[in-house]
N, C-alpha and C positions, 0 to 999 in steps of 0.2 A: 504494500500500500504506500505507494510513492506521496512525500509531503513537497508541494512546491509553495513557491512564496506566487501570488499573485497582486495583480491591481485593477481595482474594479470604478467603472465611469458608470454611473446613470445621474443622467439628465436627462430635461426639458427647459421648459420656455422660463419655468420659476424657480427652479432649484437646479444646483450643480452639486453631486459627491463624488469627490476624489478620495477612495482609501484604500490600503495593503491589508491584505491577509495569508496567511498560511492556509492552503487548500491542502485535501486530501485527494487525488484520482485515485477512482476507484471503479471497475464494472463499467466503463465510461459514463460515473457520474464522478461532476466535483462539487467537492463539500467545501463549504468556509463557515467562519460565522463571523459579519461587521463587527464595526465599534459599536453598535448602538444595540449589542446582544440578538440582533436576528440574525437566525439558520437559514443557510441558503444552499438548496440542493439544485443543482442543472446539470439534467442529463444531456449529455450529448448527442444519443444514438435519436430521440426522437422531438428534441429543443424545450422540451420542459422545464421549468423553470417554477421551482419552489420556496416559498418563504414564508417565515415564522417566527414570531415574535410571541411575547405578553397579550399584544392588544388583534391584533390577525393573524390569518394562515391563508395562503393568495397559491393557487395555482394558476401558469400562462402556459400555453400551449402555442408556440411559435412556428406557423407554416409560412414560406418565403412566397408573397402575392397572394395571399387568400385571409379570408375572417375566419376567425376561429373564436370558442368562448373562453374565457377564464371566469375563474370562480376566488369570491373573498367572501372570506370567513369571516362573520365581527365576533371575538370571542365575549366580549359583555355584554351584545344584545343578542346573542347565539342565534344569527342569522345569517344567510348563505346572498350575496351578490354576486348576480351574471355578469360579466364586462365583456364586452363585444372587442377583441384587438383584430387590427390589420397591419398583417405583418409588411412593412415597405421590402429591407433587404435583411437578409442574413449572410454575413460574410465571414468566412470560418478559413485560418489557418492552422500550420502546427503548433504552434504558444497563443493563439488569441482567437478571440471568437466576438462578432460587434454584430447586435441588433437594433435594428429601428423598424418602428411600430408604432403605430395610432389607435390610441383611448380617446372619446368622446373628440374627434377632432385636435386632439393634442398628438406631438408628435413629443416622443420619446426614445433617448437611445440605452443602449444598457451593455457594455463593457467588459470582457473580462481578458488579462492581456496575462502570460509566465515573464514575473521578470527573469531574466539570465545574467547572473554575475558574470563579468566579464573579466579576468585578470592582465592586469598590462606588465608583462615580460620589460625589464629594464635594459 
């Protein structure tokens, strides 16, 4: 169970997060958990994209050019919301993976890049 360090970008139009974590690949999913204590699973093999916290639990299901539903959990008013995403691009190399997608007419991108220490030989 390989540990990499990663960095993860989600924005939009009103917020910007820039943060590092320690993932785990695994089964080709990776695990991290942010600063701000939510678990975040995304599988790779099918663009799922899991998180959870205290206050929700959000799946996104990420198809490149097509709608698809996700679902939010409100854990306090234990209630289930449908969210309609359109997925714009999904663009996937060997250390990074960058999607952008549309909720309610907002446009959102969501980030996740392996940093690679680099050593410089003198």
């Amino acid at each position: 169970m390989p540990i990499i360090n990663i960095k993860i970008i989600i924005k939009n139009k009103d917020d910007f997060r820039k943060e590092k974590a320690k993932a785990i690949l695994l089964d080709k999913k990776l695990k991290y958990q942010e600063n701000d204590q939510t678990k975040v699973n995304f599988n790779y093999t099918n663009n799922e994209l899991l998180r959870e916290n205290q206050k929700i639990k959000m799946k996104y299901l990420f198809s490149e050019q097509k709608e698809t539903k996700g679902i939010i959990y409100l854990k306090d008013l234990k209630k289930y919301i449908d969210i309609p995403i359109k997925t714009n691009k999904i663009k996937r190399n060997n250390n990074s993976i960058y999607i952008e997608y549309m909720i309610n007419n907002n446009k959102y991108y969501y980030e996740i890049e392996e940093i690679i220490w680099v050593s410089k030989k003198n």
